[in-house]
N, C-alpha and C positions, 0 to 999 in steps of 0.2 A: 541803078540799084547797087545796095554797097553789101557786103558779106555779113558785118553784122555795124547794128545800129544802138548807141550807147545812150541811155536816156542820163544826162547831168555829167557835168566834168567837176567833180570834185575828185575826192583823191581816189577812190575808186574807178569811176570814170576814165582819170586819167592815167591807173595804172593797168586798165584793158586795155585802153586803147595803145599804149606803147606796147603789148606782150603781143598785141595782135599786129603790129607793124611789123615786130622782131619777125615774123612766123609767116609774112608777106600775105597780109590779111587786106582786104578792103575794108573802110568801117567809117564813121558819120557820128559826132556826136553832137547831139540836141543838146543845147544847156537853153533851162527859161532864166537864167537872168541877161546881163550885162557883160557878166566876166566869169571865166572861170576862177574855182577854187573851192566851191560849196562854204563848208566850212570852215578852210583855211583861208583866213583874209587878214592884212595886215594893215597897221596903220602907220602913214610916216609923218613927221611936222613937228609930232606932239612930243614928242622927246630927241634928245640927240642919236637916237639908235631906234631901228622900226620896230613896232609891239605886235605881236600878234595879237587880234582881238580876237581869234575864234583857237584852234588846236594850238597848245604852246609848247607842252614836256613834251621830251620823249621818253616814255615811259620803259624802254627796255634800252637794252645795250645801245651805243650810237653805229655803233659797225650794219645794224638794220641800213640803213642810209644808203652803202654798198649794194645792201641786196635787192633794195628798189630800183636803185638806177642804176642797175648792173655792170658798175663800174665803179673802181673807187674813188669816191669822194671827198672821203675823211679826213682826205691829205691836205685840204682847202677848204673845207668847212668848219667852223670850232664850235665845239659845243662846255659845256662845264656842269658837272656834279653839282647836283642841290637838291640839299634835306629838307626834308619837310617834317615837321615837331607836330603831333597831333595832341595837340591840347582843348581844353574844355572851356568856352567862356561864360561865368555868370555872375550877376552882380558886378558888374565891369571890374574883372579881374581875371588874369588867364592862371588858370588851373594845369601843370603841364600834367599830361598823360604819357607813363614808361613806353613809348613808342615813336619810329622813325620811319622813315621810308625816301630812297635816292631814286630820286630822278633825274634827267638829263635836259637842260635847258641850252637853246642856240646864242651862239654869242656874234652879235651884230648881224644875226642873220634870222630868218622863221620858216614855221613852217609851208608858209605862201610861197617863199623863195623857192625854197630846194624841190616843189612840185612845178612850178614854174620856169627854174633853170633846167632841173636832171632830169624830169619824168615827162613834161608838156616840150617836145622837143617840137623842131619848125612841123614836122610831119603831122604830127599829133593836134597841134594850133589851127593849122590850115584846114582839119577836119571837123573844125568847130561850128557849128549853128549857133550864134545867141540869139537869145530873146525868143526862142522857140520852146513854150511851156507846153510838152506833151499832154493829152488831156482822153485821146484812144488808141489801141493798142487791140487791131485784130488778129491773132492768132489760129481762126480757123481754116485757113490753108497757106500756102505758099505762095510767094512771099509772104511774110508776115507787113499791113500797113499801119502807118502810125501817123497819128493826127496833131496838129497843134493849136490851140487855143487863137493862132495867126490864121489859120483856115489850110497850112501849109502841109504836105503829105510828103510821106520817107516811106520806101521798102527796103526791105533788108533778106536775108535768109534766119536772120536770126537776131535776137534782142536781148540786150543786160540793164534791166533798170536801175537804177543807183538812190531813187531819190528818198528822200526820210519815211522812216515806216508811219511818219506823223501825216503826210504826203497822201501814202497808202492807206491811213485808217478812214479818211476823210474822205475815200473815194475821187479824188481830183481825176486820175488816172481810171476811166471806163475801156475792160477789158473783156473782149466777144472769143470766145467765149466766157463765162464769168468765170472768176477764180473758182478753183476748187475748194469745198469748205473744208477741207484739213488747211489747206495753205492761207484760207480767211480766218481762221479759227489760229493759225499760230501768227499773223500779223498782229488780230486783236490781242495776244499774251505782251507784247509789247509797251514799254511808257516810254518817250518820249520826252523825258523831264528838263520841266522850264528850265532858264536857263539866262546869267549874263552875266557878264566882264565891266568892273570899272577899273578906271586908270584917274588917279588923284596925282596931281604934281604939287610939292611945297617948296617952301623958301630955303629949309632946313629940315635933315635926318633927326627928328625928336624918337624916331623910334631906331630898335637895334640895326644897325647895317647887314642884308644879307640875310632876315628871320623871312621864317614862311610859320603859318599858324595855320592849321585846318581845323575850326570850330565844329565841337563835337554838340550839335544843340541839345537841346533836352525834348525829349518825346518825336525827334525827328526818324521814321522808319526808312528813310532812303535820301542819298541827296548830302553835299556837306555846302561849306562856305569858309571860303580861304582870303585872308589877306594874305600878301608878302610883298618885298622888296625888288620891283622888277628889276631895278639898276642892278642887282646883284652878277656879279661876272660879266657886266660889260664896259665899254671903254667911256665911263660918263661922268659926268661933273654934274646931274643934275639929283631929284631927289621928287621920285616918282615910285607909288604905292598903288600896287594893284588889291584886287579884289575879284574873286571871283562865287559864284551862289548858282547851283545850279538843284532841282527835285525841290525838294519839301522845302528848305529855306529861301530857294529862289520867289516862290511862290505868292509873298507878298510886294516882291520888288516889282516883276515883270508887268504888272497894270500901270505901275505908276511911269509918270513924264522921269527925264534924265535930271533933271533939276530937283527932284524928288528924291528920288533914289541916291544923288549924291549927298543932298542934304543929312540924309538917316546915315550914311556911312558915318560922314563929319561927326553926327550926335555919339554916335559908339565909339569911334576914335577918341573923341574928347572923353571918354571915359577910361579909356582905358589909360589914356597918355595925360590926364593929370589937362585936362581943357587944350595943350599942345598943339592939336589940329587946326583948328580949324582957324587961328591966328596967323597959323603958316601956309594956309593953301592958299594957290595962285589958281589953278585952273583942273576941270578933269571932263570928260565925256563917259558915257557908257553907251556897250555895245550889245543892242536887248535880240538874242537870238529869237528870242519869241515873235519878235515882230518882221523876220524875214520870212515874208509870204511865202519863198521856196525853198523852207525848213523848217519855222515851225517849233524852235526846242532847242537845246542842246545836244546832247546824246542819252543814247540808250543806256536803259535801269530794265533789267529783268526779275532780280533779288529771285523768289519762291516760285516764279511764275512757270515752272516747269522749262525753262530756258533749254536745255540742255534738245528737248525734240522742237521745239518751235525752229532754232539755230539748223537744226536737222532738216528740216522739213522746208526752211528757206532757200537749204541749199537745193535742194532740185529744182527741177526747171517744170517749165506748162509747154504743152503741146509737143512730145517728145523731142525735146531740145530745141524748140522756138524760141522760148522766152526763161531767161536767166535772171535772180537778183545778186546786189552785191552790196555792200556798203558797211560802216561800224558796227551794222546790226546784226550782220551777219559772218562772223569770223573763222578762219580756214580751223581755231583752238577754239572748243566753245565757251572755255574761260575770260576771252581778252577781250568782250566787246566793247565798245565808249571809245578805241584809239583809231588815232589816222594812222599808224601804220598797217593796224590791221583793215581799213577801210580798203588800205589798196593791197594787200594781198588778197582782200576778199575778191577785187575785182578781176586779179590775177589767173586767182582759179578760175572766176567764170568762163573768162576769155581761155584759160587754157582748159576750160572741158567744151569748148565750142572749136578748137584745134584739134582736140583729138578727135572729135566725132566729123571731122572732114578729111582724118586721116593726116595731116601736121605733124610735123614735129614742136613739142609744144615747148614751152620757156618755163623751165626749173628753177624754182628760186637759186637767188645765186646763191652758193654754199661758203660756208666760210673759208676763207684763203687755203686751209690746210686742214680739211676734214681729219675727225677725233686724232689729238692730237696734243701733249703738254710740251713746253717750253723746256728748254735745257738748265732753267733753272731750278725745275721740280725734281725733287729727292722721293728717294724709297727706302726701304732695311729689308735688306737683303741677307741673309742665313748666314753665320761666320763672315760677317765682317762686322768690324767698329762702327759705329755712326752712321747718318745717312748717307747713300751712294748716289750721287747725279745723274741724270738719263743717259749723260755721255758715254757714263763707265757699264752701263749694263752689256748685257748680251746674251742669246739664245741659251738657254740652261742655266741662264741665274732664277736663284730660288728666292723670291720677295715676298712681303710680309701684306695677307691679303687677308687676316680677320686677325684685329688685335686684341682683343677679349680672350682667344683663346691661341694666341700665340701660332696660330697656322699660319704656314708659307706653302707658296706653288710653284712650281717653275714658269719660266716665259718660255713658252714654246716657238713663237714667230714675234715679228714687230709687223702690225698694220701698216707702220710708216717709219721713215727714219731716213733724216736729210740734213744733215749737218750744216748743211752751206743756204737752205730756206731761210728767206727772211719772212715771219706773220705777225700779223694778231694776236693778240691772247686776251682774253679776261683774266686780271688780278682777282681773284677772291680774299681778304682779307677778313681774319676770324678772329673772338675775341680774346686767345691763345695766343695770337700774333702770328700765325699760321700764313703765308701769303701760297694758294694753291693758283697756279699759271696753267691755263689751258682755252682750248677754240670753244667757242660759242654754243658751238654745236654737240660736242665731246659732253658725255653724260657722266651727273653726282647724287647722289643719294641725299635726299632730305626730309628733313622729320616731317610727318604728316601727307608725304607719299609712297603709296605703295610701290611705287616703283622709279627708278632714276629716270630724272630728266635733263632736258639740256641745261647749259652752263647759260646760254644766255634771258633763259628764263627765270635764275636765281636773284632775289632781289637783298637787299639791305634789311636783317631782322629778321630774316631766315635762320631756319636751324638746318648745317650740315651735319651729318653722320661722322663722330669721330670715330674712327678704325673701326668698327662693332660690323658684323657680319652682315653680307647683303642679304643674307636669308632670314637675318631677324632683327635689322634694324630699327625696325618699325615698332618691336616689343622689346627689347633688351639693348639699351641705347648707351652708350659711353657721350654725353653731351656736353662735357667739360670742355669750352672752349671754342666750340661749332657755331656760335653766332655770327652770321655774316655782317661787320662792322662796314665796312667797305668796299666797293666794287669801282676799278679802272680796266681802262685798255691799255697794253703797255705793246711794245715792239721786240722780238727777241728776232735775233739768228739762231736755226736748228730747230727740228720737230720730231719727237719721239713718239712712238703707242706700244707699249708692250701690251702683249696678249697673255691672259693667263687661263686656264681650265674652266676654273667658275667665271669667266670675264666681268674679276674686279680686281683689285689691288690697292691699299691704303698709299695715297701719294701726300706728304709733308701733315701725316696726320690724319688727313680726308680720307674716305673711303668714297673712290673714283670710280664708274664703270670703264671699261675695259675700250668701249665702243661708243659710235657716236650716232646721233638718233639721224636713220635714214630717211626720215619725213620730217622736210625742213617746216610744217606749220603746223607741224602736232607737238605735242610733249609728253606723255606718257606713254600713250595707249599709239597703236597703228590705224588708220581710217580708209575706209572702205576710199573708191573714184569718189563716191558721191557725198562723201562727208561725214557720211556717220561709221563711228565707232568700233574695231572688231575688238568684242568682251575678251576678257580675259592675254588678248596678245599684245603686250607693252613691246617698246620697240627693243629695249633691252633683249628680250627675250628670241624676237624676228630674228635680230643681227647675232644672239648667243647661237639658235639654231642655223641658220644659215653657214653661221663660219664653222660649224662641227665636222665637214669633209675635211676643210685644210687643217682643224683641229688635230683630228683625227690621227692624218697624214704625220704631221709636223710631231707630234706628241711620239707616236712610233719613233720615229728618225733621231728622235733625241735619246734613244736606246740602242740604237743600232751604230755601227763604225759608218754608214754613208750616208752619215747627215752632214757630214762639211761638204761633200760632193756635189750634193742636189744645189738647186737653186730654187726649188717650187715654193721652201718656207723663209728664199732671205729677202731681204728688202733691198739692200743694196744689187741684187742683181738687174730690177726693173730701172729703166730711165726716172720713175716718176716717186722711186723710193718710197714701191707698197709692189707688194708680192703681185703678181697677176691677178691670182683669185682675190684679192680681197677689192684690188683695184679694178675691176670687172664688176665683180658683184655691188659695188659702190656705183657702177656706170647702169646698173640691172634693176637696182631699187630706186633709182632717177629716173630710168623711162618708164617700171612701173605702175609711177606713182601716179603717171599722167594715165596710164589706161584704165580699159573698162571692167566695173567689178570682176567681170566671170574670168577676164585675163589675168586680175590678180587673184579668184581664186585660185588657176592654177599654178599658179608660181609660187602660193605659199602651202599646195600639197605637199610638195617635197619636205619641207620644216615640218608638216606634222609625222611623216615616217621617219624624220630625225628625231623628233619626238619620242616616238616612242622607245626609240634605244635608250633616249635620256630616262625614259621611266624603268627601262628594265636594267641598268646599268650606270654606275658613274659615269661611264663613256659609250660612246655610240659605237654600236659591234658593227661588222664589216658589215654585216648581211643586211644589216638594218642601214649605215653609211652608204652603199655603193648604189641602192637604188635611188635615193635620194640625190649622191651627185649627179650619177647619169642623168636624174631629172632638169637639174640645174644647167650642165652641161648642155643641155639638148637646147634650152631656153634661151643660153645663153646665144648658142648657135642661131637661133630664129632672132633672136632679138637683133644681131649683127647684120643678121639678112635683111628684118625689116629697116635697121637704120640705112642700107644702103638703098632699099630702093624706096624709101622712104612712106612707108605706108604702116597701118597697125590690126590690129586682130581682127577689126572691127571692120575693114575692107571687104568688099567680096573677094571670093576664092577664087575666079578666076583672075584678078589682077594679080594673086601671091602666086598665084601658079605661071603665071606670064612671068613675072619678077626673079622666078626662081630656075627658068626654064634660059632667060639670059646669062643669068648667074653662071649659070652650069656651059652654058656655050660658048661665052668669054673665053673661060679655065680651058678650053679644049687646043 
């Protein structure tokens, strides 16, 4: 019997099963096909470079990559920028539509690989079942057993299914006891939309080098259909044209044979391109996801379907932490469903709320190189001085320009971070001002049409940033001259700065930047409960504004008083890791957490709401209202130290923390 038992190794699958090796887990995974990858599958022969026929972009920053296989990769994997034109086709003619959008495509490489290489490590391979198609799943005591369609049986202590909600609607998977009807009731909110890939090779480029086109059909309510140039960014000599049709327009592909469906492509091609086509093809396949017995579809389409609780409601588990789901459909943001990166964060968390509930220390997404953080090449305007001033030149009492509508400056009271000699990451933001704003992925920006900052690496192409206008009323009274996001790179700087200012914001080359960086690497606005859902009203912005109001506090005083050069509580240069203690602790405090269990993190965000309410009765937090709030943190932070060391969580019995602590203290004697 293994700890826990992973139903499918696609990229969920295979990113539990690696968090749970990290975290010295035992674990088994069943896949009913042949091979792993679900999803991601590629294909080689047909062109001089292999094609992914199932997950191809990456839809967010490339630097994600890092975070899955917790190590950098990016140094050896290449990827390359590619727009996508969303235009209209009818009457064979493309109609372009004012609209972009960048995504990231692998160069000479796929999505298959890099699960295959970084994530399915020997350890992970080894623990593979094929050809074992689950088919029951008893959860009414312990161990939990599990059946296969082979006649073959697994126990486990616990269980993460992965396989398609299409899988799940169709009942393949008979589970004792039955689902719970909230949890059958939010699988049926689910579609599953048809779904397939073709790949056309010709003799010659009649069409533009490097177009992508997303066909906006007419009367279609969900679903697109995209041609484009797969050779685009790779090392190729040849002249091969993808297609992809997944929802409503797939719809009439997926019945028909491959010889079918390539036929009708040919007919619209030849339309479009003046009869061009179809004189020059040599050869194409298609790869009909419909027809893979173990999936069933493409990817998830929720659209109106109340997504937002069904996503919710996926994430808990059956039989108090027996049985976990994970996959595309259910993502750690409940915005990003349809991606393979979020497939395997999804499967991340599960594995790491089956680590905590054994008391684990669990596996945090990796965090960007250099949490909230801009580049040395980001400027500020700073009170009596000419021009903009680079982060090099700041320091503690410069007064910078943090709402430009109304001409107000703050002072920087402390730096988060500040390391001259760092070499990281950055994401370029490039706006339609010519604006180039440099900062970590994770480092929060204000943009139109949220109420609140989010992270940098969730910014896409055709966004609108916030130019200067206050973070208190950006969202009504907008200076938007020039905030369109044209562009997004990764670039490489030496040195890291974060000034801190009152209101934790500050206009950097333009932008109006938050201050802080969101402490929950798979959320974006708002903060989430262990279990996934939602806490109203508390954006992360706000967490990390409250949270850092002690050292605020602290820091803001001392910038008044003659022995602020003396302290060292608000410099950054005095820590090894160039971040003040407190901010660097409490960055170590909202990592572990984010892995515990609700009521552990409701008490750790008591303390922000009696910082709270200083913030309501005061521009700044009064002592009376400050000091119980840090003691609180203080205290936590103290248990939290104690639990890392003896490695156990809230959630433990009391007498093992009281044993834990009982050594603790006899050590020190």
């Amino acid at each position: 019997m293994v700890n826990v038992a992973i139903v499918g190794a696609g990229a969920a699958g295979l990113q539990a099963a690696l968090t749970l090796q990290n975290a010295g887990m035992t674990f088994q995974i069943l896949e009913a096909d042949s091979k792993l990858g679900g999803r991601l599958q590629k294909r080689e022969g047909f062109a001089d470079f292999p094609i992914d026929v199932g997950g191809e972009w990456i839809h967010v920053n490339p630097s994600i990559l890092n975070d899955l296989a917790g190590q950098t990769v990016t140094n050896t994997i290449n990827t390359v920028a590619y727009l996508t034109e969303y235009d209209e086709y009818e009457e064979g003619s493309w109609n372009t539509l004012p609209y972009q959008n960048q995504d990231y495509k692998f160069v000479g490489y796929t999505w298959a690989d890099f699960f295959n290489d970084h994530v399915a490590n020997s350890g992970v391979k080894d623990s593979i079942v094929y050809n074992c198609n689950v088919n029951a799943i008893d959860y009414s005591s312990s161990p939990v057993t599990l059946g296969c369609t082979s006649g073959s049986t697994y126990t486990a202590d616990h269980v993460i299914v992965t396989v398609s909600t299409k899988v799940l609607q169709d009942n393949d998977i008979s589970f004792t006891p039955t689902i719970p009807s909230n949890v059958r009731s939010a699988i049926d909110k689910y579609i599953l939309m048809d779904g397939l890939k073709a790949f056309l090779k010709f003799t010659s480029t009649f069409y533009r080098q490097g177009f992508s086109r997303a066909v906006d059909s007419q009367g279609v309510t969900y679903g697109d259909r995209y041609f484009y140039d797969i050779t685009f960014g790779q090392s190729s000599s040849e002249h091969v044209m993808g297609s992809l049709a997944v929802g409503q327009p797939a719809s009439s592909y997926v019945s028909q044979s491959e010889q079918q469906v390539l036929k009708s492509i040919l007919v619209q091609l030849d339309e479009l391109y003046n009869n061009q086509a179809t004189p020059a093809y040599i050869d194409g396949f298609v790869q009909n996801w419909n027809n893979q017995p173990y999936v069933r579809g493409a990817y998830t389409h929720l659209g109106d379907r109340d997504y937002e609780s069904a996503i919710t409601t996926m994430r808990t588990s059956l039989g108090d932490g027996k049985v976990y789901f994970a996959g595309e459909a259910i993502p750690a943001d409940n915005y990003e469903w349809g991606f393979a990166h979020e497939a395997a964060k999804s499967g991340r968390s599960a594995a790491n709320k089956i680590i905590s509930a054994n008391g684990g220390t669990t596996e945090a997404p990796s965090p960007s190189p250099d949490p909230s953080c801009f580049s040395k090449q980001a400027t500020v305007k700073v009170r009596d001085r000419e021009g903009p001033t680079p982060m090099t030149r700041l320091a503690r009492g410069d007064w910078v320009l943090v709402d430009a509508t109304t001409n107000k400056y703050e002072p920087i009271y402390a730096f988060a971070h500040w390391n001259e000699d760092k070499q990281s990451e950055f994401l370029q933001l490039t706006t339609s001002s010519g604006s180039k704003l440099e900062l970590t992925g994770d480092h929060m920006v204000f943009v139109v049409g949220r109420h609140h900052p989010v992270p940098a690496r969730s910014v896409q192409v055709g966004d609108l940033l916030v130019s200067g206008g206050s973070n208190d009323t950006y969202d009504t009274d907008l200076d938007l001259s020039g905030g369109l996001v044209t562009m997004i790179q990764t670039v490489r700087r030496t040195g890291i700065y974060a000034p801190l200012t009152p209101s934790g914001a500050l206009v950097v080359d333009g932008i109006l930047a938050s201050s802080y960086v969101a402490l929950q690497q798979e959320s974006l606005e708002f903060v989430q409960w262990h279990d996934g859902t939602t806490i109203p009203l508390l954006s992360q912005q706000r967490l990390a504004h409250w949270g850092l109001a002690p050292f605020r506090m602290i820091c803001t005083t001392q910038l008044l008083t003659t022995t602020a050069a003396a302290s060292t509580l608000c410099d950054a240069s005095a820590d090894n890791h160039g971040m003040p203690a407190y901010v660097r602790m409490g960055l170590q405090l909202s990592q572990w957490a984010d892995q515990q269990s609700k009521w552990t993190q409701v008490l750790l965000i008591f303390p922000l709401f009696l910082i709270l309410l200083g913030i309501l009765a005061s521009a700044e937090v009064p002592w009376y209202l400050g000091v119980p709030g840090l003691v609180t943190l203080v205290t936590l932070l103290y248990v939290h130290l104690v639990a890392k060391h003896c490695n156990v969580s809230f959630s433990v019995q009391r007498s093992k923390s009281a044993l834990c602590f009982h050594r603790i203290l006899k050590a020190k004697k």
